[in-house]
C-alpha positions as CSV (number, residue, x, y, z in Angstrom):
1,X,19.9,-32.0,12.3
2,X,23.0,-34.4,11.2
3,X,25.2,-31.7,12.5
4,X,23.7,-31.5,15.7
5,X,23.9,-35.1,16.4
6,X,26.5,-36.7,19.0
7,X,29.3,-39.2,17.5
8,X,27.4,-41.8,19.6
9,X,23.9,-41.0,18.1
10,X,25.0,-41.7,14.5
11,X,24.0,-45.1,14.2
12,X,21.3,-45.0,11.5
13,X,22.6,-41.7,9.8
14,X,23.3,-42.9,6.6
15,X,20.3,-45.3,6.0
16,X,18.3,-42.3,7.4
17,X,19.8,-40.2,5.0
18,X,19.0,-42.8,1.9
19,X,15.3,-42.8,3.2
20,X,15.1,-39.0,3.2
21,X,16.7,-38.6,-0.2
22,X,14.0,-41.8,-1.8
23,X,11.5,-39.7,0.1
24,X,12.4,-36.0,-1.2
25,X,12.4,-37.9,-5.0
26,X,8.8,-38.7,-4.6
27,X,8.0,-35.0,-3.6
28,X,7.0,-36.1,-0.1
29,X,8.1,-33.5,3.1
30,X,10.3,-34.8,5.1
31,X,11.0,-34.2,9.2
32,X,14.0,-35.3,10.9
33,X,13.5,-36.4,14.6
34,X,16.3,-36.5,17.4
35,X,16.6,-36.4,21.2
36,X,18.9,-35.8,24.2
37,X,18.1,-36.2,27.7
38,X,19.0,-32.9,30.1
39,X,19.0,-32.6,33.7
40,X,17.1,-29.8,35.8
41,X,19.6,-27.6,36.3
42,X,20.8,-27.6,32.7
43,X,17.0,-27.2,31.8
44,X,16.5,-24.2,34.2
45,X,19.9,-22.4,32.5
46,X,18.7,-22.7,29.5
47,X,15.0,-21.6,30.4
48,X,16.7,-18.3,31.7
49,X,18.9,-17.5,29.0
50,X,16.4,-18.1,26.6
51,X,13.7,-16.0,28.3
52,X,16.8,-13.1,28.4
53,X,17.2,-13.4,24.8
54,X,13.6,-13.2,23.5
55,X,12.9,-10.1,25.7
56,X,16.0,-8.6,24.2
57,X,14.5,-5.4,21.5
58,X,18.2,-5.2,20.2
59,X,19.0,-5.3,16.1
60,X,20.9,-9.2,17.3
61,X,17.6,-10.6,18.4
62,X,17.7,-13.2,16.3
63,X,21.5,-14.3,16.5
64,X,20.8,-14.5,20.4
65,X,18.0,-16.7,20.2
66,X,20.1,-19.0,17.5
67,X,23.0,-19.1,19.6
68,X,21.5,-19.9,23.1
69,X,19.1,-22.6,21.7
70,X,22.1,-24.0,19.8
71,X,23.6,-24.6,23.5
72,X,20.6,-26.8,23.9
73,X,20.2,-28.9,20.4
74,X,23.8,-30.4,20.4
75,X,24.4,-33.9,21.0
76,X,21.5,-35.5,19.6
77,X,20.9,-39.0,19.1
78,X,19.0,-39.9,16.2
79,X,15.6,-41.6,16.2
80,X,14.2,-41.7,12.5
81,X,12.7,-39.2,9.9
82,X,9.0,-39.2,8.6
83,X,7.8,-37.8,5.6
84,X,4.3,-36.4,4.4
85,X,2.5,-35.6,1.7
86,X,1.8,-32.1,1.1
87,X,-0.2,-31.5,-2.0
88,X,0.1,-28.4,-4.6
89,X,-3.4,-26.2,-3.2
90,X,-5.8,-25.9,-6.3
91,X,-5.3,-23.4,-8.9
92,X,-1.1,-23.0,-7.9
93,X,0.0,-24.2,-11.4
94,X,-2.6,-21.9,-13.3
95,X,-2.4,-18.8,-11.1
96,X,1.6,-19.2,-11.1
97,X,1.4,-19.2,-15.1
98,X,-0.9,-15.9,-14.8
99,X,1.6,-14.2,-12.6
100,X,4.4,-15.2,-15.2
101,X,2.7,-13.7,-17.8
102,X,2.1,-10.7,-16.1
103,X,5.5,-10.2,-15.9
104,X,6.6,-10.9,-12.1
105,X,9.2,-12.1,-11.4
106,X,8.7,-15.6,-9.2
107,X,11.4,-17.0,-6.9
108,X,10.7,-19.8,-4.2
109,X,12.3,-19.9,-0.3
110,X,11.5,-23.0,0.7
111,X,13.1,-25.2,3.6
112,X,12.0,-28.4,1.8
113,X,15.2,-31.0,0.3
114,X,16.4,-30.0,-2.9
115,X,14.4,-32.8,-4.4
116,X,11.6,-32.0,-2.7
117,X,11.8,-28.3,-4.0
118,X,13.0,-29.5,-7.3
119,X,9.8,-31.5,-7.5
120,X,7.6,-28.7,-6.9
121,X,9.0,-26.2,-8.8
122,X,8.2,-28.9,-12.2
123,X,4.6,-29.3,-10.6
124,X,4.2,-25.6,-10.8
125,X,5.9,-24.9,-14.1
126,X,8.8,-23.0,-12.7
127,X,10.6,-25.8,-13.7
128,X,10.4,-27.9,-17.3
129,X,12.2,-30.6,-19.1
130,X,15.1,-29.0,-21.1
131,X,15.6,-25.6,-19.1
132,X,19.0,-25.2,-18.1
133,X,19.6,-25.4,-14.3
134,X,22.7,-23.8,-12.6
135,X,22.5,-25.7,-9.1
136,X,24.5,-24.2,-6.5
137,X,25.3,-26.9,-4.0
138,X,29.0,-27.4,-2.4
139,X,28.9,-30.4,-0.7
140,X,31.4,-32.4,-2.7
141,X,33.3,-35.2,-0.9
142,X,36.6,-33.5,-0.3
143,X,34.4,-30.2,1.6
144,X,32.1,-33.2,3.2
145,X,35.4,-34.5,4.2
146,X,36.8,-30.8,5.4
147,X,33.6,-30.6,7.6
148,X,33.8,-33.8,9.3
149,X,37.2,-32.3,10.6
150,X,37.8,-29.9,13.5
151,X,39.4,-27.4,11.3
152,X,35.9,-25.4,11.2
153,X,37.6,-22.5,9.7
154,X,39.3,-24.6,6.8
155,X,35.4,-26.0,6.4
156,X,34.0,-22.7,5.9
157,X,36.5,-21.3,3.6
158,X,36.5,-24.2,1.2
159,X,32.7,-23.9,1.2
160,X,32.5,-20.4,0.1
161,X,35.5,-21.0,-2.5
162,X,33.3,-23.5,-3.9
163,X,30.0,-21.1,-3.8
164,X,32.0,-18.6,-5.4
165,X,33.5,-20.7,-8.1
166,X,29.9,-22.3,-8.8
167,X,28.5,-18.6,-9.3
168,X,31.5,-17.8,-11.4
169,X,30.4,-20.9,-13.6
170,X,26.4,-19.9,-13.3
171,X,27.0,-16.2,-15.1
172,X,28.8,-17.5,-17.6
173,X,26.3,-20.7,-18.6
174,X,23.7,-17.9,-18.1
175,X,25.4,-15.2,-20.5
176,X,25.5,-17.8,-23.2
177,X,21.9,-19.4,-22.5
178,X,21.0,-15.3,-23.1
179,X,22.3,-15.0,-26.4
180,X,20.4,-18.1,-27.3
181,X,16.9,-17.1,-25.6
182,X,17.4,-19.9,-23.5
183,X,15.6,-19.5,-19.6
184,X,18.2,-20.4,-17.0
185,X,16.6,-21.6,-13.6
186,X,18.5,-21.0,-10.3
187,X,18.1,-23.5,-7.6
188,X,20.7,-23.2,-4.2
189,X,20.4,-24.8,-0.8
190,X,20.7,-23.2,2.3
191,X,24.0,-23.9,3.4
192,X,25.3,-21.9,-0.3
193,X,23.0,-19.2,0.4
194,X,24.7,-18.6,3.9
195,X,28.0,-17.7,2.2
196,X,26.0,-16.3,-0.9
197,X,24.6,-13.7,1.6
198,X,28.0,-12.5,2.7
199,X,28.9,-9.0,2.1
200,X,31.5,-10.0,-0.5
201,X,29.4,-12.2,-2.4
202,X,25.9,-10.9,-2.5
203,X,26.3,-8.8,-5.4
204,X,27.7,-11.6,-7.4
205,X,24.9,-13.9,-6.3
206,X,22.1,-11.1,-6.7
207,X,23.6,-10.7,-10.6
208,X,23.1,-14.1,-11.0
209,X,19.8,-14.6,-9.9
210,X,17.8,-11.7,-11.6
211,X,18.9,-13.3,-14.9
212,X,17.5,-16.3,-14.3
213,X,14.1,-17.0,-15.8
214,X,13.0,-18.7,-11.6
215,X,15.2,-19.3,-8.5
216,X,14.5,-22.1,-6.0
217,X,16.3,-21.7,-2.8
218,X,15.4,-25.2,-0.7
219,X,16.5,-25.6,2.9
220,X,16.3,-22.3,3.9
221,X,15.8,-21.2,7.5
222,X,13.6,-18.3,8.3
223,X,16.1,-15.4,8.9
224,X,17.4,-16.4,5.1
225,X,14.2,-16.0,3.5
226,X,14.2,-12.6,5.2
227,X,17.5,-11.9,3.9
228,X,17.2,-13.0,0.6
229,X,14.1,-10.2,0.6
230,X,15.5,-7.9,1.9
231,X,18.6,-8.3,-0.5
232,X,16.5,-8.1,-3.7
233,X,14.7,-5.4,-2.3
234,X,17.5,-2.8,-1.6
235,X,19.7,-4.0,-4.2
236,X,17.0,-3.8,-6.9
237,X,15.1,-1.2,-6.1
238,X,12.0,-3.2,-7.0
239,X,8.7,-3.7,-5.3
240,X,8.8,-6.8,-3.4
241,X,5.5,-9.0,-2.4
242,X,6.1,-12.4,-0.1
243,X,3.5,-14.8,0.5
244,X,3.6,-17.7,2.7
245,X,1.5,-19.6,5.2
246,X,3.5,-20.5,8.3
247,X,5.3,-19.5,11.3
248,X,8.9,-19.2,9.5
249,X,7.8,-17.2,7.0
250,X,7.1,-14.2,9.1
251,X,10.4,-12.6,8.8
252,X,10.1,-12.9,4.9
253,X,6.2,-11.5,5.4
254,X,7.2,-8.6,7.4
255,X,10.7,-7.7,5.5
256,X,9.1,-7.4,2.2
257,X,7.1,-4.3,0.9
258,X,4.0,-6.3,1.1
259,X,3.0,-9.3,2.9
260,X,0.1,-11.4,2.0
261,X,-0.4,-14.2,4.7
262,X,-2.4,-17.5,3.3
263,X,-4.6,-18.7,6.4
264,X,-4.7,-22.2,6.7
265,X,-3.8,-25.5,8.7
266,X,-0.6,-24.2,9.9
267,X,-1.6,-21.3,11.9
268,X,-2.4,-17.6,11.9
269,X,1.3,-16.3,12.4
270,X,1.5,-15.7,9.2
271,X,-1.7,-13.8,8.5
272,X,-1.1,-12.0,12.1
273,X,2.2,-10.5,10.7
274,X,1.0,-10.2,7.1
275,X,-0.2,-6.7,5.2
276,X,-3.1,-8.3,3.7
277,X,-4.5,-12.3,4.4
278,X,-6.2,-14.6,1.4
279,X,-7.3,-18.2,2.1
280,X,-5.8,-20.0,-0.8
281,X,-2.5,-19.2,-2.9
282,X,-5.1,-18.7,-6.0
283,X,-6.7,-16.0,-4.6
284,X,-3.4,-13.8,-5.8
285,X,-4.0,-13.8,-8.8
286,X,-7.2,-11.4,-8.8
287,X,-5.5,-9.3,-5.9
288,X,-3.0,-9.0,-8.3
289,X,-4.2,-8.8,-11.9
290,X,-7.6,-7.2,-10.8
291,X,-7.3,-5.4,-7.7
292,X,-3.6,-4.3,-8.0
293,X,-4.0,-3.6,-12.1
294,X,-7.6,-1.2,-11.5
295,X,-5.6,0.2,-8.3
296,X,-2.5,1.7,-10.2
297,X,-4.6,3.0,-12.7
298,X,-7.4,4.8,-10.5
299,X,-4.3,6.3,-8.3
300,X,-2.2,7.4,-11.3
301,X,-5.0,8.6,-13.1
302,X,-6.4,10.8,-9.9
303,X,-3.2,12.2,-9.4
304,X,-2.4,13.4,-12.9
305,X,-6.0,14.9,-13.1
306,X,-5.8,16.5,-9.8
307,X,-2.5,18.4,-11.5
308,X,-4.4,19.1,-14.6
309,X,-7.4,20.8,-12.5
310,X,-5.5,22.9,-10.2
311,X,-2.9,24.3,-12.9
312,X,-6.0,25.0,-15.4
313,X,-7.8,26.9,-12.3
314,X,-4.5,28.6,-11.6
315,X,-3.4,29.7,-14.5
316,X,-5.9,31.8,-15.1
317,X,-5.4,33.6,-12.4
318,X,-1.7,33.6,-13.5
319,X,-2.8,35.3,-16.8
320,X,-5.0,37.6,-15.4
321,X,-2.2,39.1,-13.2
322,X,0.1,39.7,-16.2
323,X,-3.2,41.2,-17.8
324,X,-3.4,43.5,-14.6
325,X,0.0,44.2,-15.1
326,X,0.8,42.7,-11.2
327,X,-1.6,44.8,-9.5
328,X,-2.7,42.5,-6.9
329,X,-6.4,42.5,-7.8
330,X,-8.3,39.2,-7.8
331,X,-10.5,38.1,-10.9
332,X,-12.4,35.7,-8.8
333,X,-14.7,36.1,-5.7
334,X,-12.9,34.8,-2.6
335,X,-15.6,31.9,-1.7
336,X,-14.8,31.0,-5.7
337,X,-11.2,30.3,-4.4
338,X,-11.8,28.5,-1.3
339,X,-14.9,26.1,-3.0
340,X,-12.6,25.2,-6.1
341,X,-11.8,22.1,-4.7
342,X,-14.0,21.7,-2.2
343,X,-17.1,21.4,-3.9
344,X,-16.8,22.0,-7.7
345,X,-13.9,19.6,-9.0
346,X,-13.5,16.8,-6.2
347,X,-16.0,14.8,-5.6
348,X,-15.3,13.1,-9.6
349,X,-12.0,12.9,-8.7
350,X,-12.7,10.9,-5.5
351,X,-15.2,8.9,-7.9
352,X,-12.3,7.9,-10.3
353,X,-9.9,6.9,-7.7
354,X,-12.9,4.4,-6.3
355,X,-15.0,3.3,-9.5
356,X,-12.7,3.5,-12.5
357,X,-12.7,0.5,-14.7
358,X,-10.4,0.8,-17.6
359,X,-11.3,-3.4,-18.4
360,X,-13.6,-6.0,-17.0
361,X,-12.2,-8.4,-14.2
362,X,-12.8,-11.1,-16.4
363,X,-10.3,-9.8,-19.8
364,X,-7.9,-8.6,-16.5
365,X,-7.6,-12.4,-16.1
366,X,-7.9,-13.4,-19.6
367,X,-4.9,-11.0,-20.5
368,X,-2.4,-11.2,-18.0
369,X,0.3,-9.1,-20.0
370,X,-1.9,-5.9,-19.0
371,X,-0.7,-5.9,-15.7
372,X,2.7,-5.2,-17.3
373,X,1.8,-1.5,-17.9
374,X,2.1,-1.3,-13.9
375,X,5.1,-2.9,-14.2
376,X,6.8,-0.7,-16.7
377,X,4.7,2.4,-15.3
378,X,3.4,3.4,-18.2
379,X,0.5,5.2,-16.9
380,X,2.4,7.4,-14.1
381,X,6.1,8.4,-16.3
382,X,7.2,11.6,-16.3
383,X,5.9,11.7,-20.0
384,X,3.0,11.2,-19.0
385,X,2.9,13.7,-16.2
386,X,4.1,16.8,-18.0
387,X,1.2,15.5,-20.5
388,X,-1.1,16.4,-18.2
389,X,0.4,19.2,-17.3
390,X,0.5,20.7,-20.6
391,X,-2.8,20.2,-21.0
392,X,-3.6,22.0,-17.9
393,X,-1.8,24.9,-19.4
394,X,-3.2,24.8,-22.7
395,X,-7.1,24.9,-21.1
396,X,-6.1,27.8,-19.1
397,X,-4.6,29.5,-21.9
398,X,-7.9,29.0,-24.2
399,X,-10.1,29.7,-21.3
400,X,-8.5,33.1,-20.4
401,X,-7.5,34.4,-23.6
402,X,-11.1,33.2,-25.3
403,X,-13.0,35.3,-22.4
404,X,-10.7,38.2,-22.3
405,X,-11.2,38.8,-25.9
406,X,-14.6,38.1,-26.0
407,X,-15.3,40.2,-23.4
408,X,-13.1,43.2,-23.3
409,X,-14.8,45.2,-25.9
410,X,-17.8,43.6,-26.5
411,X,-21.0,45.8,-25.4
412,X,-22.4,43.4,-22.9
413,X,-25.4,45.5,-22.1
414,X,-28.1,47.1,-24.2
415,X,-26.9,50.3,-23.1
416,X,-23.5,49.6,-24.1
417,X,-21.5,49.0,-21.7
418,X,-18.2,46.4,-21.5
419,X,-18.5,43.9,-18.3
420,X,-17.2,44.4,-15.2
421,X,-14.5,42.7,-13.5
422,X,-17.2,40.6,-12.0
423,X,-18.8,39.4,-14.8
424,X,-15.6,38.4,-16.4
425,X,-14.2,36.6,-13.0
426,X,-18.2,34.5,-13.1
427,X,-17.6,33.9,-16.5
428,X,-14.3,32.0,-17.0
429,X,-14.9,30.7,-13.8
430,X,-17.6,29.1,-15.0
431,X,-15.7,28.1,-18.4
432,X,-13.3,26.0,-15.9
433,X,-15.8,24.4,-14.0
434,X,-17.3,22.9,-17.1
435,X,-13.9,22.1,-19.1
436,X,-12.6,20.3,-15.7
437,X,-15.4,18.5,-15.2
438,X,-16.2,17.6,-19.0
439,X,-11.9,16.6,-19.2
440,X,-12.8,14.0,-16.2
441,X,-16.3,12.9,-18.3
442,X,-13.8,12.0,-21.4
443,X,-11.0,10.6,-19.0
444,X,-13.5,7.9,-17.5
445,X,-13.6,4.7,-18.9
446,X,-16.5,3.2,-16.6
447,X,-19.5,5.0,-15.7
448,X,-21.4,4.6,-12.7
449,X,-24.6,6.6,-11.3
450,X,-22.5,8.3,-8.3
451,X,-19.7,9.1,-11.1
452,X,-22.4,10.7,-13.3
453,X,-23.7,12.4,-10.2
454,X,-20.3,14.1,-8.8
455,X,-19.8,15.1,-12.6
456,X,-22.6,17.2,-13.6
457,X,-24.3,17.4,-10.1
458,X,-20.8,19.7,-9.3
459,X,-21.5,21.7,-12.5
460,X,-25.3,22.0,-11.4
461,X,-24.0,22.7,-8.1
462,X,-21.9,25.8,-9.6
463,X,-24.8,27.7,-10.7
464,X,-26.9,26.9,-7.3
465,X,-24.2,28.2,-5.3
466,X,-24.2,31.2,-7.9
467,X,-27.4,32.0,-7.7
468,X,-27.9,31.6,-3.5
469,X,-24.7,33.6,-3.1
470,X,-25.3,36.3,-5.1
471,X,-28.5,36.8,-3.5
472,X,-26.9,37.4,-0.3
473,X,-26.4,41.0,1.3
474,X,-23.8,43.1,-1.2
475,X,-21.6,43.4,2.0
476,X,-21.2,39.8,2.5
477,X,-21.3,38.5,-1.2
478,X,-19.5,41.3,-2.9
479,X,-18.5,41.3,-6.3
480,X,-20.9,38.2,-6.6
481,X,-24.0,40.1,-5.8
482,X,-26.7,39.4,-8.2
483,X,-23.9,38.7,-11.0
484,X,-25.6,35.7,-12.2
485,X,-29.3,36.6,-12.2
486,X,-28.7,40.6,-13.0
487,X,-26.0,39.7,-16.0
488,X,-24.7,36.2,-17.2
489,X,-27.7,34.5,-17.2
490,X,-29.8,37.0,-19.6
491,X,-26.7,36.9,-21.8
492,X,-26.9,35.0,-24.5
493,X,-23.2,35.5,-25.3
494,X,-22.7,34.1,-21.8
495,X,-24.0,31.0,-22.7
496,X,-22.5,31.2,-26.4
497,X,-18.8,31.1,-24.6
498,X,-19.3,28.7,-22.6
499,X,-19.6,26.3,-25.2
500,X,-17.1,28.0,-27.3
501,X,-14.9,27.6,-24.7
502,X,-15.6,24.3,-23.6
503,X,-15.4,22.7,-27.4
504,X,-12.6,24.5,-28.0
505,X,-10.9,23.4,-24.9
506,X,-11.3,19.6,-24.9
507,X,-10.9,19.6,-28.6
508,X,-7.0,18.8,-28.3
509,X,-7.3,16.5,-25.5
510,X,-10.3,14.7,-27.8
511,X,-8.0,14.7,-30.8
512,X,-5.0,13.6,-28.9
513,X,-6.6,10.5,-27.8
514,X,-8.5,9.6,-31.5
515,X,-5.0,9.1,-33.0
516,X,-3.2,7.3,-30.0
517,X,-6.2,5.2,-29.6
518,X,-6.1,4.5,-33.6
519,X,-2.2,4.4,-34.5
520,X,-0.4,4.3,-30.7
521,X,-2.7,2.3,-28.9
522,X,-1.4,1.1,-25.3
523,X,-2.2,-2.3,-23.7
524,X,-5.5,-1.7,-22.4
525,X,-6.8,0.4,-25.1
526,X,-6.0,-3.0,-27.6
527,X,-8.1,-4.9,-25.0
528,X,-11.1,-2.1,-25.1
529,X,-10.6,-2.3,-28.7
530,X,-11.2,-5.7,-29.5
531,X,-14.0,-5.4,-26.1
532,X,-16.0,-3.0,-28.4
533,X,-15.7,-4.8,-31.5
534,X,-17.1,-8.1,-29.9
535,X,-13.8,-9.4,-30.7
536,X,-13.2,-10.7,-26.8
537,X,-13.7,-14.4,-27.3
538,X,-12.2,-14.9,-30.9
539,X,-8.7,-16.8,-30.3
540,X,-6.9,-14.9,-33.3
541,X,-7.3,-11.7,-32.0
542,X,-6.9,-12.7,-28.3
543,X,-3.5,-14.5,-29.5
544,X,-2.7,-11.3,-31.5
545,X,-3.2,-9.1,-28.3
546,X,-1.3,-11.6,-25.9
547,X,1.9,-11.3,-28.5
548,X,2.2,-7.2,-27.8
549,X,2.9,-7.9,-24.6
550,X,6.0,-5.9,-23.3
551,X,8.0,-8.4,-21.6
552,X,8.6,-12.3,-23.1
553,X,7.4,-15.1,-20.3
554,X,9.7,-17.7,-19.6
555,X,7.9,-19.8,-16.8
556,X,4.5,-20.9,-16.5
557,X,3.0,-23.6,-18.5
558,X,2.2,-21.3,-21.1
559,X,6.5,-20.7,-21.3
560,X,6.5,-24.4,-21.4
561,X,3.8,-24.8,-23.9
562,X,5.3,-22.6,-26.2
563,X,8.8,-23.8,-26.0
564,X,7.7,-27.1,-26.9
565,X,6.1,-26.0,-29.9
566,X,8.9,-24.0,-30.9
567,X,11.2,-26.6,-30.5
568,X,9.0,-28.7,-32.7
569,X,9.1,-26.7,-35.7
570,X,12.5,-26.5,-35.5
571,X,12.8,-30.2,-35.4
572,X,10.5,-30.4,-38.3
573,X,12.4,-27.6,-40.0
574,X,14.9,-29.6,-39.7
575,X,13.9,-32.7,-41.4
């Protein structure tokens, strides 16, 4: 606004000035107020242009709008500045902590003062006594000076020499603050971040900020917020989630990879342009640590198992072909094929993508540090993949080569005779049905009555459809005709390889997750641990838990807590 005002309308700029910065001290929002008086025709110009430019659907919507309304706001004269009180919401400190520990990283785009942002960022824990702060901020007196004259371009390259230089001086305080486990804050106003932005300097300033513990960009108009998003998003490579409660945060809302749009006193512009819309900043931390936790787990885990269930299903076919030596013939019924995972495996796989609790919402919030696995993707790597897929293999391998051998030469009945390629086709098909089922039975970690329905009602299903299908006219139900009520189900060895097969076939999968669980245990298996031995509430082992978290947290009160206390012992160690 200072910029914008005429050399006759300067009168109370500096006092003005001396009230906003006593104001921004005491954390208090302040709003600068100026006038000019226009005629009609300059008016009705404007109007026009400005009506041209918002209708424009061009990439440079924004710049137009910017540079016709700049026409307008020039000349000002001064009439005063105000400043409110705008208190923290409840729960902002505490929910900020959570999201720390968890491992996000927090910056804030704010178009408050410096000192107002400053002030803020301590409320909320970003910021605390002793953490180092590289401030970008080039207004010195000889580039205050530089702007006063008309040499605009002189201005503007002094100002990004002295960005430049100032980032220079951040990475190397931050390289040594590293070395010492010491958490560097960030905090630039907007005029910096409009050279930091550049093309040529955005890297620099990008490096900079991702090793710093918080950044605090303060004054920052609308399409920077955007930018700075947008910037950390394709640079990094990182999801990016932007939350925000009025009218110029939209561009930040829609540029990121998930808006969440807080509605409130200030309009519903925000939640209008927003992915998903909360009433209080709080509420974040159980969309994050609760919803967004369960969420990547049910969808990693459902797509791993749906790879496990197909390759185990076709592999066995894969096997019998090499048995057949290639000759094209099928060892299952053709309705067998097209109901695989129709009706047999995919209702519990719909259940585990809906239901599946690996812990409680309450330890989700009592131990942030498990929404790190997300984070890190532990539970959808590649590792973790070709695990499945391995195990896939190695049930289809035990389930063919089990009923082959079982079956090949073995009189199935009385009068001697070996089964028939029907029998053998009903029989592993059945072996699979139960082993993919049973796998999802082991995989589950929270039972519910539909998930115990889908799981053995699609197993009681199998033999229903088994039985009314075979019963059907030879010519319609082929090789399926009476195969179940003529031959498996009198068989006692039918039933005896079932189970072989089934133990036999879970047993590595079983064994496999005895020892991780006992020697390799992963975040949330501690937390079911310590859940099963009552163990929840007892602060040793909760503290014990907290400290195998995979990433250090640096802001929050809980950084600040802890840095205190270290910093206590080694004042007494000192003494």
């Amino acid at each position: 606004m200072f910029e914008r005002l005429a050399k006759s309308g300067q009168e109370f700029a500096e006092q003005t000035k001396e009230h906003i910065a006593e104001y921004a001290d005491a954390g208090l929002r302040t709003l600068v107020i100026a006038y000019r008086e226009i005629d009609e025709q300059e008016y009705v110009e404007f109007n026009e242009q400005f009506i041209e430019a918002k209708n424009l659907v061009s990439a440079d919507r924004e710049e137009m709008i910017e540079e016709v309304a700049g026409k307008i706001e020039r000349d000002l004269i001064l009439l005063g500045a105000t400043a409110v009180e705008d208190k923290l919401q409840n729960g902002v400190p505490e929910c900020i902590d959570k999201l720390a520990q968890a491992g996000i990283k927090i910056w804030v785009l704010t178009g408050d003062k410096m000192e107002t942002a400053i002030n803020i960022g301590f409320a909320c824990s970003l910021l605390r006594q002793g953490m180092k702060q590289i401030v970008i901020n080039p207004e010195t007196p000889e580039n205050k000076a530089l702007e006063k004259s008309d040499d605009k371009s002189a201005a503007a390259a002094a100002f990004k020499a002295s960005v430049l230089q100032q980032i220079a001086e951040g990475k190397r305080l931050l390289s040594s603050s590293t070395k010492n486990s010491e958490a560097v804050a960030l905090i630039v106003d907007g005029k910096s971040l409009t050279y930091a932005l550049e093309d040529d300097v955005k890297d620099n300033f990008l490096e900079l900020a991702i090793g710093c513990a918080s950044v605090i960009c303060c004054r920052s108009s609308p399409k920077q917020k955007a930018l700075v998003t947008r910037l950390v998003k394709s640079k990094t490579g990182s999801t990016t989630l932007a939350i925000g409660d009025g009218a110029n945060d939209v561009g930040m809302l829609q540029e990121a990879d998930i808006g969440v749009g807080i509605s409130g006193v200030e309009g519903m512009q925000a939640v209008m342009s927003s992915d998903i819309a909360i009433a209080q900043f709080r509420f974040l931390e159980r969309l994050l640590l609760v919803h967004g936790h369960w969420c990547y787990r049910r969808i990693s885990s459902m797509i791993c198992y749906f790879f496990y269930k197909n390759i185990a299903f076709g592999f066995t076919i894969f096997f019998y072909e090499i048995y057949a030596s290639f000759s094209g013939q099928a060892v299952y019924n053709d309705w067998f094929l097209s109901l695989y995972n129709v009706f047999f495996t995919s209702l519990p796989v719909i259940a585990l993508g809906v239901f599946d609790q690996d812990v409680s919402s309450r330890l989700c919030l009592k131990f942030p540090p498990l929404y790190q696995e997300g984070i890190q993707n532990v539970l959808f790597s590649w590792l973790r993949i070709l695990a499945w897929l391995f195990n896939g293999v190695l049930s289809a391998t035990i389930i063919f080569f089990f009923c082959i051998r079982a079956m090949q030469h073995q009189a199935f009945r009385k009068g001697g005779e070996v089964v028939g390629l029907e029998i053998l086709g009903a029989t592993m098909y059945t072996c699979v049905v139960w082993v993919v089922n049973c796998q999802m039975a082991l995989s589950i970690s929270y039972f519910t009555y539909i998930q115990h329905l889908f799981i053995w009602g699609g197993i009681v299903f199998w033999y229903i459809f088994l039985i009314a299908y075979g019963a059907i006219d030879p010519d319609i139900s082929t090789s399926a005709y009476q195969v179940f009520i003529e031959a498996c189900a009198p068989s006692g060895s039918y039933w005896l390889l079932t189970l072989l097969v089934l133990i036999a076939s879970l047993l590595p999968y079983f064994a496999y997750s005895a020892i991780q669980m006992r020697f390799f245990p992963l975040y949330h298996q501690m937390i079911q641990w310590i859940r099963s031995d009552g163990q929840t509430d007892d602060p040793e082992y909760c503290h014990i838990v907290r400290q195998r978290s995979l990433s250090h947290t640096t802001v929050g009160y809980t950084a600040r807590f802890e840095a205190k206390s270290k910093s206590s012992k080694e004042r007494a160690r000192d003494h």
